[in-house]
VEXDREN-2710 file (C-alpha; in Angstrom, 1 decimal):
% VEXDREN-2710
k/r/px/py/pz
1/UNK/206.5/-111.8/9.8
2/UNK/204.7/-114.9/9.0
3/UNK/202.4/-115.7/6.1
4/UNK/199.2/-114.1/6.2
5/UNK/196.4/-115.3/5.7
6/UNK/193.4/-114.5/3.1
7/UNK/191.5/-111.9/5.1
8/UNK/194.6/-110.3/6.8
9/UNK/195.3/-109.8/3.0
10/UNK/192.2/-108.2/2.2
11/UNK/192.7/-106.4/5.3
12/UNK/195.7/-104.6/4.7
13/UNK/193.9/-103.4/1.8
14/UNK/190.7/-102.4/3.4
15/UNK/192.2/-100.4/6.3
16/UNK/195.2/-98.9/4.7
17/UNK/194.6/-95.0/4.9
18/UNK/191.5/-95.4/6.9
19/UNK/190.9/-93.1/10.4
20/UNK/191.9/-95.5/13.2
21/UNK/190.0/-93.3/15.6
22/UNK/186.6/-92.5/14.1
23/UNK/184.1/-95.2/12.8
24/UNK/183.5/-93.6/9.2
25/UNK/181.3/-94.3/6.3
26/UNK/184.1/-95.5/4.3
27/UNK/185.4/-97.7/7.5
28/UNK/181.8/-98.8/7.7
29/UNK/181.9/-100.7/4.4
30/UNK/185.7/-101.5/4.7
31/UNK/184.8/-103.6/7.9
32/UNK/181.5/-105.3/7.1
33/UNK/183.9/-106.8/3.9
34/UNK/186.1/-107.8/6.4
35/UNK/183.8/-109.7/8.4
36/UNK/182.3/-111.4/5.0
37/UNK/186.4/-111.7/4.0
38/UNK/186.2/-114.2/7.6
39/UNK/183.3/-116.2/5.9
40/UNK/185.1/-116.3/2.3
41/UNK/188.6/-117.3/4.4
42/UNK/186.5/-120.3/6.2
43/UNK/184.8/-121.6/2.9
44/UNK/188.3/-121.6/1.1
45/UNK/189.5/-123.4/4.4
46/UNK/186.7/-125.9/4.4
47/UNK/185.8/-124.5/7.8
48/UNK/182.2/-125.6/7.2
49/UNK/180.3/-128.6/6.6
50/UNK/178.6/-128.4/3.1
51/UNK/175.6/-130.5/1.8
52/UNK/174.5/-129.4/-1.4
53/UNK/174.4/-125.6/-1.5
54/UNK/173.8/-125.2/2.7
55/UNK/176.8/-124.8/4.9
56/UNK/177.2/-125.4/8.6
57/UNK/179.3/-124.8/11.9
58/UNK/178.9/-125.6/14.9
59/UNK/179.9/-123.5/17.8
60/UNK/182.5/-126.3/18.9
61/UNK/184.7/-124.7/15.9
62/UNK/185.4/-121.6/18.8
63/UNK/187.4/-124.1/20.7
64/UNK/189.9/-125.1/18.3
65/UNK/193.2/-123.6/18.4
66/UNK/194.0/-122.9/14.9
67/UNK/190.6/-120.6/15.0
68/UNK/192.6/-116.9/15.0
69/UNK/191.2/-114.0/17.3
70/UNK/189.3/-112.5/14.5
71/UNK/187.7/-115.4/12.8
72/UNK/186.3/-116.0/16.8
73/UNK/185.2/-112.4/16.7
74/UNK/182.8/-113.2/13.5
75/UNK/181.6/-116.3/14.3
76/UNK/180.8/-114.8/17.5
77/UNK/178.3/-112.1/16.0
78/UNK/176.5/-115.0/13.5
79/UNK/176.4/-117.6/16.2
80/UNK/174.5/-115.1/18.5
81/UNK/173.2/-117.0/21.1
82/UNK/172.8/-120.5/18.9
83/UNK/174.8/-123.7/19.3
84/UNK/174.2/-124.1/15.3
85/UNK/174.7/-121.9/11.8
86/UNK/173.8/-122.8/8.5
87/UNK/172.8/-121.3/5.2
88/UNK/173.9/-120.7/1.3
89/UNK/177.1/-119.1/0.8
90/UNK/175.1/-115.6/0.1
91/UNK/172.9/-116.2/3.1
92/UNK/176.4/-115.9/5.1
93/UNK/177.6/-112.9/2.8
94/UNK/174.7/-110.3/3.3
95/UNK/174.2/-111.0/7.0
96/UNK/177.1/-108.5/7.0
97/UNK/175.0/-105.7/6.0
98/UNK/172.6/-106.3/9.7
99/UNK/175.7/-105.3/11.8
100/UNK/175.7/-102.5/14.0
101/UNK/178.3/-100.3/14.8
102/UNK/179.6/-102.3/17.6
103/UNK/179.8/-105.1/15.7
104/UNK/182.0/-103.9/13.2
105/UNK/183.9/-102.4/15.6
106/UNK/184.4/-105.8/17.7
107/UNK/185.4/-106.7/14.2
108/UNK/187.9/-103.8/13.5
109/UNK/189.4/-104.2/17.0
110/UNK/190.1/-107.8/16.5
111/UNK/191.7/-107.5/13.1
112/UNK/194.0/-104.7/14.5
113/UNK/195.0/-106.4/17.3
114/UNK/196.1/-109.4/15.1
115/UNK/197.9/-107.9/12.4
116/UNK/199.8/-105.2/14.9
117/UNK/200.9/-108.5/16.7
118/UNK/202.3/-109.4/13.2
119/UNK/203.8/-105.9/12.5
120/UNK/201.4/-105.8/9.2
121/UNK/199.7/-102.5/10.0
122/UNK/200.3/-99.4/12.7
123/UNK/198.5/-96.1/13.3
124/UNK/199.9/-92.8/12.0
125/UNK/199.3/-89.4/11.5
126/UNK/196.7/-89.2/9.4
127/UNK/197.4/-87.8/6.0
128/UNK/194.0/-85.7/6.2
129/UNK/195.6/-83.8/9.5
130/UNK/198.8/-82.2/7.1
131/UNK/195.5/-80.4/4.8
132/UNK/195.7/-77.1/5.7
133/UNK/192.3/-76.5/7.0
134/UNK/192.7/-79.4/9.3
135/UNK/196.1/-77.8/10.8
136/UNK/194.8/-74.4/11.1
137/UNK/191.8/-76.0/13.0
138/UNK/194.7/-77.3/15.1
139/UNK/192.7/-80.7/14.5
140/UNK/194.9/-84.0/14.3
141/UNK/193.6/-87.2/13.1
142/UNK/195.0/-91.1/13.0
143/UNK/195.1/-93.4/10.5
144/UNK/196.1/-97.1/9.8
145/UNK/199.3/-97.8/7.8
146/UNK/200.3/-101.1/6.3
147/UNK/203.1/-102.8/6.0
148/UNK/204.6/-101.6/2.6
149/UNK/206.1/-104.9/2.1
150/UNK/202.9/-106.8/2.4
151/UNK/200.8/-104.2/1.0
152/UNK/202.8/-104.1/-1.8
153/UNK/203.2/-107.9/-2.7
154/UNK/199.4/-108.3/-2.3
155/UNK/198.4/-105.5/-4.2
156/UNK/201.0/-106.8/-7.3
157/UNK/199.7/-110.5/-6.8
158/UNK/196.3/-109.3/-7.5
159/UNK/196.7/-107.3/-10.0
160/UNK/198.7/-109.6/-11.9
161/UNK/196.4/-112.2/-11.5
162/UNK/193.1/-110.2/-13.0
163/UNK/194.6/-108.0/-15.7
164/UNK/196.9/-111.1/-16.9
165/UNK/195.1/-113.4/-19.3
166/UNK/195.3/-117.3/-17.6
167/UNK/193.5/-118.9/-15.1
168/UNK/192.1/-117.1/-12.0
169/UNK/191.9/-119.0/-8.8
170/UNK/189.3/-119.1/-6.3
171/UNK/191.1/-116.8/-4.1
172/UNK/191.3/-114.1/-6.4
173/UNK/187.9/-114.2/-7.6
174/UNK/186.7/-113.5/-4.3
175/UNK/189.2/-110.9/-3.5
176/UNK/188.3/-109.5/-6.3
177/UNK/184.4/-109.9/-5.0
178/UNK/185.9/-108.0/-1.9
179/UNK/187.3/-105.5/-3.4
180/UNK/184.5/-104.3/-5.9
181/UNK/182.3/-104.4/-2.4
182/UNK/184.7/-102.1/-0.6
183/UNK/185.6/-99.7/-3.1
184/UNK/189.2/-100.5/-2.6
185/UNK/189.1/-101.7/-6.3
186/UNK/190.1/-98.1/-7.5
187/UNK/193.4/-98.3/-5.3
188/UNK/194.2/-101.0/-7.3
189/UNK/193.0/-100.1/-10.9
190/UNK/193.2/-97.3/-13.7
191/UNK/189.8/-96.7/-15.2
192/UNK/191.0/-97.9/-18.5
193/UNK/191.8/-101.2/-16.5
194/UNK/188.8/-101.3/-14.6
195/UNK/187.4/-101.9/-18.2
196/UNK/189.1/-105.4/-18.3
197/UNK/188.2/-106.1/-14.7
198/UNK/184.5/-105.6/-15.8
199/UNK/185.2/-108.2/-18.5
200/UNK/187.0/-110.5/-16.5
201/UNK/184.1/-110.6/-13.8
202/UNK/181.6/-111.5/-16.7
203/UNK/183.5/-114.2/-18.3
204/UNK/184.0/-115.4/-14.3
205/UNK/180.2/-115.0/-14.3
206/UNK/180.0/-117.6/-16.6
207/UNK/182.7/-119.9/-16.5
208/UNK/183.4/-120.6/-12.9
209/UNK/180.9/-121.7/-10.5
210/UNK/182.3/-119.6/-7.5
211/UNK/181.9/-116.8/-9.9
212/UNK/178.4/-117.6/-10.7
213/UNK/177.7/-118.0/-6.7
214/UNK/179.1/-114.6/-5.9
215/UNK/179.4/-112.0/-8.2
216/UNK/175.5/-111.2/-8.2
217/UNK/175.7/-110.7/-4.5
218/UNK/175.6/-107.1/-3.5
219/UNK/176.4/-106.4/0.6
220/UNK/176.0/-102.5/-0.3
221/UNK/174.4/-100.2/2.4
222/UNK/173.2/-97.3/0.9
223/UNK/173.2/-95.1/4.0
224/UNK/176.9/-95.7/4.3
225/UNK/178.0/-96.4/0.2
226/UNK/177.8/-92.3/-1.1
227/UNK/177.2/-93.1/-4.5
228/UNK/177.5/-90.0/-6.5
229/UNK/178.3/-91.7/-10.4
230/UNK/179.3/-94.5/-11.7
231/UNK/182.2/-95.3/-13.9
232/UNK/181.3/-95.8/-17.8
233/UNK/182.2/-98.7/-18.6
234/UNK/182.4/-99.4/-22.7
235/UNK/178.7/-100.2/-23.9
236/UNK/179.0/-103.7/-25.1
237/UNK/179.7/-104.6/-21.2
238/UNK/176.8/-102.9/-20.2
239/UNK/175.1/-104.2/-22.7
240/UNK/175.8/-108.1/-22.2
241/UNK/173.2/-110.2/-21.3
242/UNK/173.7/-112.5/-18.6
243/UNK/170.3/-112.4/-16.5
244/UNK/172.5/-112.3/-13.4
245/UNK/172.4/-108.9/-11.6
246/UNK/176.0/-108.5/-12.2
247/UNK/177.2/-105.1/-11.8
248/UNK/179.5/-104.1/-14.6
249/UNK/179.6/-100.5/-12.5
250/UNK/181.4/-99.8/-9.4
251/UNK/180.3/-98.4/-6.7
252/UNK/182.3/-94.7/-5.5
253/UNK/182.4/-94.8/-1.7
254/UNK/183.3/-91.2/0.4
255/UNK/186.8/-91.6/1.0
256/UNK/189.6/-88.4/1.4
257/UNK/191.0/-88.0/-2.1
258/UNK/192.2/-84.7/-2.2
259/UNK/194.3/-83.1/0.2
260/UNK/195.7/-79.6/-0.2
261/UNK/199.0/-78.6/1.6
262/UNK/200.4/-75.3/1.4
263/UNK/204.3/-74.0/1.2
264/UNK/206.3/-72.0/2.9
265/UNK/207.6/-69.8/-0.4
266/UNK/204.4/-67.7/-1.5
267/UNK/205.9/-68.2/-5.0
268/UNK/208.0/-71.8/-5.2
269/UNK/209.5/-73.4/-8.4
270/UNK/208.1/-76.6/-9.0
271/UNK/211.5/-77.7/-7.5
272/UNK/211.7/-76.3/-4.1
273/UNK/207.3/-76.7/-3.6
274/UNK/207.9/-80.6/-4.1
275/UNK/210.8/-80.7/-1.5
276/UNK/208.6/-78.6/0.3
277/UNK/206.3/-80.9/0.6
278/UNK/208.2/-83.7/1.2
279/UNK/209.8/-82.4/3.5
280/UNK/206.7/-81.1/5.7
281/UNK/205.2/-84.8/5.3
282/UNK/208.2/-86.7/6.5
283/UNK/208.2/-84.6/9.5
284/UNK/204.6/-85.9/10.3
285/UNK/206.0/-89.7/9.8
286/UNK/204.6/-90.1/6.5
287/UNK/206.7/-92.7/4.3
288/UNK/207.5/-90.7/1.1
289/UNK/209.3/-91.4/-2.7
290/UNK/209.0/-89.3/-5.6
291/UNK/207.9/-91.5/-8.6
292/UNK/207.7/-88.9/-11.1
293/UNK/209.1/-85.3/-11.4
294/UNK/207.9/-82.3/-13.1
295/UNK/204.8/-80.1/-13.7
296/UNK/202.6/-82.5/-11.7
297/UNK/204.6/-85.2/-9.6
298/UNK/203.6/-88.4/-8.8
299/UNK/204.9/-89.1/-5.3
300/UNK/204.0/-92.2/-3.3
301/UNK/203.2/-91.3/0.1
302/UNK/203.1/-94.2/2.8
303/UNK/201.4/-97.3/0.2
304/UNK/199.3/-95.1/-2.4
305/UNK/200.0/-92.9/-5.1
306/UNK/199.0/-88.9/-5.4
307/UNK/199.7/-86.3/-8.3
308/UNK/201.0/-83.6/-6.6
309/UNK/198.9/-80.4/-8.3
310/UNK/200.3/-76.6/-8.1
311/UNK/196.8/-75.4/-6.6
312/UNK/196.5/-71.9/-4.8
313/UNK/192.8/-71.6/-1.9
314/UNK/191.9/-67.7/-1.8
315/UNK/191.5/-66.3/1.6
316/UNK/192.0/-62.9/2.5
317/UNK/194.7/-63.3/0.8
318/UNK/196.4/-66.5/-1.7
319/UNK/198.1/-69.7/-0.1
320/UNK/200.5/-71.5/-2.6
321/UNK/201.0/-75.2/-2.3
322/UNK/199.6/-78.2/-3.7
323/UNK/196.5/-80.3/-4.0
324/UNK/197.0/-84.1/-3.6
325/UNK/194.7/-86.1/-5.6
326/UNK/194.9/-89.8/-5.3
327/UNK/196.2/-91.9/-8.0
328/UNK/195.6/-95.7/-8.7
329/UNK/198.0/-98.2/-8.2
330/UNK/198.5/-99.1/-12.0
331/UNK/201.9/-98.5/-12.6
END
């Protein structure tokens, strides 16, 4: 597999665990940070001309080779029908938010197609279709999976980079742009370390340019962002000053987080219920290790972490199993 490139990284990110087959809320926003991750990738490239603050391309750019399939289906959607685009780095960034549905799915289809051609992601059984109420329903669903590998190096790179005190490049500050848009940033962080990211973004706020460009820039939909709470972040963050806008909150998007699977023993140790498990997961093709045994496991399954919860759902009668709750990447 070859190098990826700054999007496709985001990508893996954005589309891991998300429904291949159904254009969701969640898959909404994952996708309309995709399209702005094509903008962020050309800006890092120097893919436009710049004078002063305005930056411009010119449809000509579609011809050259080294354009990839899903940079072409972007610049597609801004150049519309015009020879000619141009505007502030933001003006490109919240043009996102205007796309319609088959847009974004131009977008999604492009992006797949690319990164299957790279064996970076594949569609899967979706971890949804093994909760019980789904298989009763006799409903299955699909999913994307990401290469572990990749997945794994990225996510590590990035969090390395932000909760590590030292410089931050300009790639990581608008990753980390990206992923506070697409609510990926709690796959990657603990609340207590989403406490230092909140700090990190202010002191990007206001020592790197980039930083001041970006951060204030919000590319949220409110029809598709279900924002129920916000994390509490300590009050001297709040508080700060900056006269920016900044968000020092995240934004919660609607994604599956709790998945409940039941066992075949109406009474399992916790022993036999976790091979259970296991067991009833690798059969649908899920990628499974056991990171933690005990009372509550923590079991990686495919590229994200669950705590595997001894739960019982009351029907006519109880079903034993457990509840998956998803668990951030902050090990």
């Amino acid at each position: 597999m070859k190098e990826l490139s700054f999007a496709q990284h985001f990508t893996l990110i954005a589309l891991n665990a998300q429904e291949s087959t159904r254009l969701t809320n969640s898959k909404k926003v994952s996708l309309r940070c995709m399209a702005a991750a094509v903008i962020l990738e050309l800006y890092l490239d120097n893919g436009f001309s710049q004078v002063g603050d305005v930056l411009t391309c010119e449809r000509g750019i579609l011809e050259n080779p080294s354009i990839s399939l899903y940079q072409k289906a972007v610049l597609n959607i801004f150049f519309s029908k015009n020879e000619t685009i141009s505007g502030t780095l933001p003006q490109y960034l919240t043009r996102v938010v205007k796309m319609s549905k088959k847009q974004l799915k131009i977008v999604e289809d492009a992006f797949v197609a690319n990164l299957k051609e790279e064996n970076a992601l594949e569609e899967i059984h979706a971890l949804l279709s093994s909760d019980l109420e789904f298989v009763t329903a006799g409903i299955e669903m699909k999913e994307y999976r990401s290469n572990s590998e990749s997945f794994t190096r990225v996510t590590e790179s990035i969090r390395a980079e932000i909760l590590e005190e030292g410089p931050v490049t300009d790639e990581a500050i608008l990753m980390l742009w990206l992923l506070r848009e697409s609510g990926s940033i709690y796959d990657l962080f603990s609340k207590e370390e989403l406490k230092h990211v909140a700090e990190r973004i202010y002191k990007l706020y206001n020592d790197s340019s980039l930083g001041k460009t970006v951060f204030p820039i919000s590319i949220h939909n409110t029809v598709e962002y279900a924002v129920k709470n916000f994390l509490k972040m300590k009050k001297e963050i709040m508080t700060t000053p900056s006269g920016s806008g900044v968000a020092f909150v995240f934004p919660i998007i609607e994604r599956s987080q709790s998945i409940f699977i039941d066992t075949e023993a109406y009474f399992a140790n916790k022993e036999d219920r976790l091979n259970d498990v296991k067991d009833r997961l690798e059969r649908n093709g899920h990628h499974i290790k056991v990171i933690r045994e005990g009372d509550i496991p923590l079991i990686k399954i495919d590229n994200m972490l669950y705590e595997a919860v001894p739960h019982a759902k009351v029907y006519k009668f109880p079903v034993h199993g457990v509840r998956l709750l998803k668990y951030p990447l902050s090990l």
